[in-house]
N, C-alpha and C positions, 0 to 999 in steps of 0.2 A: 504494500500500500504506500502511495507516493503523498504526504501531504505539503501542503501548498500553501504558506502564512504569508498574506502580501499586505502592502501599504503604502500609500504615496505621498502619503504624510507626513512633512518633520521626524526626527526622531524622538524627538519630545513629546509628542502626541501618538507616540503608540500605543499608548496601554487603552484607548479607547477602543484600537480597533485592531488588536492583536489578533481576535479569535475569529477574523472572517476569513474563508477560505476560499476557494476554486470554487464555481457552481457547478453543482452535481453532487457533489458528495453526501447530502441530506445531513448535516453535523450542524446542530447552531452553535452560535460564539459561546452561549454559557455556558453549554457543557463541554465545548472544547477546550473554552481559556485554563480552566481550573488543573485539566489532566498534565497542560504546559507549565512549565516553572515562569510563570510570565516576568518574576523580578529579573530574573537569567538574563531572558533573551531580551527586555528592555534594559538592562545593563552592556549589554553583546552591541543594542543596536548602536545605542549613545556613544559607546567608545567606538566606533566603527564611523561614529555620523551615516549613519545607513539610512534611506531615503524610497530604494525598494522595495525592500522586505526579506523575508529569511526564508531559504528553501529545506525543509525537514524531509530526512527521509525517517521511514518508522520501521523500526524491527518486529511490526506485527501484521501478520495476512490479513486477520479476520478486521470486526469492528470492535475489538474490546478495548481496554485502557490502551492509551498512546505511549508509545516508549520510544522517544527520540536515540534513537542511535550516530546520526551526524546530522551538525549544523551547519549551514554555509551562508557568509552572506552574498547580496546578489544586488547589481544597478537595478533602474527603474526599467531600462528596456530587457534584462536576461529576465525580471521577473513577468514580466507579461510573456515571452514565449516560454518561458517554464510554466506557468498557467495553462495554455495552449497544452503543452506537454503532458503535465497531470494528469489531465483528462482522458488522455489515450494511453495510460499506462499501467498495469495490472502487475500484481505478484501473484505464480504459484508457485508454494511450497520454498521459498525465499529465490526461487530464477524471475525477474523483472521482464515484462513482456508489452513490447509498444504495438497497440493495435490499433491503428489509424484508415486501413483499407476499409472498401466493401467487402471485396473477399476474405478478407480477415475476422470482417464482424460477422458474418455469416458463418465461418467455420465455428467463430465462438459460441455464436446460438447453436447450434448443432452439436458443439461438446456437452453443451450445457444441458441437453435433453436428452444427451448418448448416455450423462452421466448419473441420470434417474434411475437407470436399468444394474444390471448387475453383468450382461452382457460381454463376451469377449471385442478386443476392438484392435483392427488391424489399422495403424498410419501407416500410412505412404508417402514418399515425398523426395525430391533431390537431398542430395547430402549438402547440409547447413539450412534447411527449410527452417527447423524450428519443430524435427516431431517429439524431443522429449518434452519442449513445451505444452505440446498439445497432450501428453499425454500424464504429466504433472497438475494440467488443469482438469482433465476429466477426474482426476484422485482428490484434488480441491474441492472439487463442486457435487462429489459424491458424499452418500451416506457415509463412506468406509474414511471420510478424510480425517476420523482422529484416529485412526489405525493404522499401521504399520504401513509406510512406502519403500520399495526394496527395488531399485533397477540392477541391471546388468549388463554389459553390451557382450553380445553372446562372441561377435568376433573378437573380441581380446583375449577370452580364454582361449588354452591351449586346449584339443578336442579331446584330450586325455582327462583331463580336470572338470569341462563342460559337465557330465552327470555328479560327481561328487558335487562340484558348487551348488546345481540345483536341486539336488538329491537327497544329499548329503551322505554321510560313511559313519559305518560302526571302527570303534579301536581294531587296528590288526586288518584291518580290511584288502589294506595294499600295503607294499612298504614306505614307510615315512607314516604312516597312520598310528599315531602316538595316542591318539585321544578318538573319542567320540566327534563328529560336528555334523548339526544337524544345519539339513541345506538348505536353499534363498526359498524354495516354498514353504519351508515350516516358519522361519522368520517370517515370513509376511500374512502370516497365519491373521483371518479376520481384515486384513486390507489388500492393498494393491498391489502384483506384482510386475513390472515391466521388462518385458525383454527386446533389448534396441539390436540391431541387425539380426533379426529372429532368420533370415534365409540365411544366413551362414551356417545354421546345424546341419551338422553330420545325418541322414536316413535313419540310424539308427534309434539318436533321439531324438527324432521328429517321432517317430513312431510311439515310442515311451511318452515323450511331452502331449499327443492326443488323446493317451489313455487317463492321462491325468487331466485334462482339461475335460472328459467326457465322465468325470465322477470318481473314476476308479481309485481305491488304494493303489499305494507303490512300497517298494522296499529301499532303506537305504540300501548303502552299497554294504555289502558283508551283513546286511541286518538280515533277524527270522521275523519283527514286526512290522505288520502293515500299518503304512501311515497314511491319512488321512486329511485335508485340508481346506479349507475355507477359504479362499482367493480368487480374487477376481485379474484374468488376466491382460494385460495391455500387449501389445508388440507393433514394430516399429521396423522398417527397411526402404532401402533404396533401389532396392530390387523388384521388376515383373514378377510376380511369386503364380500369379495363376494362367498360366502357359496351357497348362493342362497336357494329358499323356506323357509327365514326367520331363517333360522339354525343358523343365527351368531346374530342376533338381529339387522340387522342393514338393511333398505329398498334395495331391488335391483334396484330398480328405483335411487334413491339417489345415491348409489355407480355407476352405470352405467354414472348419471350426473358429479359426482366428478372428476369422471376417465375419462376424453377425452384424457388426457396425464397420462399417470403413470410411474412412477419414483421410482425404487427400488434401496435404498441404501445398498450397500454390507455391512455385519457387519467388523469388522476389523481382523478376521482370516480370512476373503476371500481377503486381500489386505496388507498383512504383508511387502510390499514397504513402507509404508505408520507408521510404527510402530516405525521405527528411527525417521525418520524425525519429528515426529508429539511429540515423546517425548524429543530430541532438542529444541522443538519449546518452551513445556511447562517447561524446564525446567530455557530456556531466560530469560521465563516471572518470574521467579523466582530468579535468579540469573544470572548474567552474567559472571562470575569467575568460576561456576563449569561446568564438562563436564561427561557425561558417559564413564567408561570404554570400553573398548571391549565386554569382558567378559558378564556386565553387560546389552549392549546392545542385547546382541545372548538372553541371559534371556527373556528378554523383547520381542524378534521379534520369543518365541518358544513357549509362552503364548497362550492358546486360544483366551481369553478375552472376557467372558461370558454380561458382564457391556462396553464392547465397548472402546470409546475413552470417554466415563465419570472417567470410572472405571484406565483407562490407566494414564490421569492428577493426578488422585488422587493418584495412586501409585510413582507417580515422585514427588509430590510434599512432601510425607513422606520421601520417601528416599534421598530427597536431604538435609529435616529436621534433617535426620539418620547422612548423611555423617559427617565422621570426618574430611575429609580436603577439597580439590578443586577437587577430584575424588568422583564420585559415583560407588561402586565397589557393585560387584555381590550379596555380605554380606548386602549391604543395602536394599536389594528389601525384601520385606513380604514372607514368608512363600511359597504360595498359588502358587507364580509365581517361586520361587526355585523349588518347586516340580514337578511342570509344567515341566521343564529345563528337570529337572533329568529322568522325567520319557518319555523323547524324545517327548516334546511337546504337551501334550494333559492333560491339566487339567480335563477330564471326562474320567469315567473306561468303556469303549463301549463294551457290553458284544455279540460282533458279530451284522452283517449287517440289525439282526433283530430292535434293537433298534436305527437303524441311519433312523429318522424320525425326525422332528420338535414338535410335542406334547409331544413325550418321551419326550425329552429334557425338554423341557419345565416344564412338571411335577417333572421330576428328581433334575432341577434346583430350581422350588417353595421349595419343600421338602427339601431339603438340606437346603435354606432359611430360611423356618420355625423353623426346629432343630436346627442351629445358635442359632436363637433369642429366643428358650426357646416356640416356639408357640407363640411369641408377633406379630401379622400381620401387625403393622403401621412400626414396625424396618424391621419386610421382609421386607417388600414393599419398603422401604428405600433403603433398600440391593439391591434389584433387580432392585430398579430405578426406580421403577412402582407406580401410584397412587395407595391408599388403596380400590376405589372403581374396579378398574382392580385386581388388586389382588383378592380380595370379588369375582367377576365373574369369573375369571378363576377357582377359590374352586369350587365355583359353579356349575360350567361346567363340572369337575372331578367325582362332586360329593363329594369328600374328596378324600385329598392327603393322600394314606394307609401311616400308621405309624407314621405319623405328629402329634408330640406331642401336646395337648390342651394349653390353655393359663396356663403358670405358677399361674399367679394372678388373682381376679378378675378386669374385665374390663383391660386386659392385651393386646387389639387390638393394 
């Protein structure tokens, strides 16, 4: 929850009007002032001669007592677009999420009533879209939100480890098994469990993971008792998962389970509303003294942005490393997004309507990746924001990216 204390008053005269906030929020001044230390912050503002107002952020999601966690003060113009800002800005489960689009607000009414059910829910989306966010909101806005949230991104484990993590193991089970530990579905016993790159399992425990999603006891690993669990489960990929006749490697029974609700997060050239506000946001978090030019902001909102809203923070947070003063001007954005600009918005060379497909692209973008990085696949993968075992299968899948230069070095993955 972002709250928003403004004033354009003297600083002398703030204590009359400390406790008005942003409209929207339904909070009147009387019951806000009191939860505020108001000597505090009319002491903060007086020394400061502060003329704006003070922008709070609060270390609490819901509406209960206000807990100011950081104070900043703020001019008369950053506090009106921090206003502006406010208003399009959500917390789940303490990740901060700027929702400024149409398709943004729509997805959120749609989580908001996926998240009534108890239902499995498959997001989909590019990689950097924003699907843990969507899927930290549906655990917010459900019944199960004061219970247990437990994510995991199935690609980081090693596929040795994958059933114990989720499973868990009795002592003695395998070696190195020292102890008992029981696994991420029992921890998330009575709430939410999330599995983010769910198409990277192994067949085998795809098949294990539907018998669990469809009721059944499981056994840990070396156990004789059957476990039993209450969880509702979320999952999350950047992968086609329903190909169907096995073509994508992934069960169609399973994907059919996951997906009772599915949830497709637009990439951020399909919601270019969302491009201002969301680089404002990252920019706060950085500093609170600088502000985008104009200029610099049309740059920014004419980008495709291949890498999403990953790729989006990271370009804000170099260029505000760039800027020489309290502006961030056009000169300070990368390359990649100036040319973007220049060449009226489209960072890829589309050579007619034959190649506007999603696979192109996809291959187009691998390759370009590879040749970056000299042919090193751990720095693609980097690049593209993808694990190295997604990567390795997409090759795969191709067959070989034509013209993709081999490893510079050996073992140069």
């Amino acid at each position: 929850m972002l709250t928003l204390v403004t004033t354009l008053l003297p600083a002398g005269a703030l204590g009359a009007t400390l406790g008005r906030m942003a409209p929207g929020f339904g909070v009147q001044g009387s019951e806000f002032g009191p939860r505020l230390n108001r000597q505090s912050l009319e002491r903060l503002c007086a020394e400061r001669r502060l003329e704006g107002g003070l922008f709070c952020r609060s270390a609490e999601d819901g509406c209960g007592p206000l807990k100011i966690s950081r104070v900043r003060p703020i001019g008369r113009e950053r506090a009106a677009c921090l206003m502006a800002l406010a208003q399009e800005t959500y917390s789940f489960l303490g990740m901060p999420a700027v929702i400024a689009s149409a398709p943004m607000r729509r997805l959120l009414r749609l989580v908001r009533r996926a998240a009534l059910s108890d239902a499995s829910v498959l997001i989909t989306g590019e990689s950097g879209t924003g699907k843990e966010l969507i899927a930290r909101a549906l655990h917010h806005y459900s019944a199960r939100a004061s219970r247990p949230w437990i994510d995991v991104c199935c690609a980081a484990l090693p596929e040795h480890l994958i059933e114990s993590e989720l499973f868990g193991h009795e002592k003695g089970a395998f070696s190195g098994a020292d102890t008992a530990k029981p696994g991420l579905f029992e921890l998330a016993e009575g709430g939410t469990l999330f599995l983010d790159e769910v198409g990277e399992l192994e067949p085998r425990m795809q098949a294990k993971l539907l018998r669990v999603l469809d009721g059944a006891g499981y056994y840990r690993l070396g156990g004789v008792r059957k476990v039993t669990v209450n969880v509702r489960v979320l999952a999350a990929t950047n992968r086609r998962l329903d190909g169907g006749h096995g073509s994508t490697g992934f069960r169609a029974d399973l994907y059919h389970r996951l997906a009772q609700v599915h949830l497709e997060v637009p990439p951020l050239r399909a919601r270019r509303e969302d491009i201002g506000p969301l680089a404002e946001h990252f920019l706060w978090e950085y500093s609170s003294q600088l502000k985008l030019s104009p200029e610099a902001r049309r740059a920014l909102e004419s980008y495709t942005w291949p890498g999403n809203v990953r790729e989006l923070r990271n370009v804000v947070l170099k260029a505000a490393l760039s800027a020489a003063d309290a502006e961030i001007r056009e000169g300070d954005l990368p390359e990649a997004v100036l040319g973007a600009a220049g060449d009226g918005g489209s960072s890829v060379a589309w050579d007619g309507e034959a190649d506007l497909n999603l696979q192109s692209a996809e291959r187009r973008l691998i390759q370009r990746a590879l040749e970056s990085t000299d042919g090193r696949k751990q720095r693609a993968a980097d690049l593209l924001g993808i694990s190295l075992r997604t990567l390795s299968r997409k090759l795969k899948s191709y067959g070989a990216v034509a013209g993709s230069p081999g490893p510079s070095r050996k073992g140069g993955r």
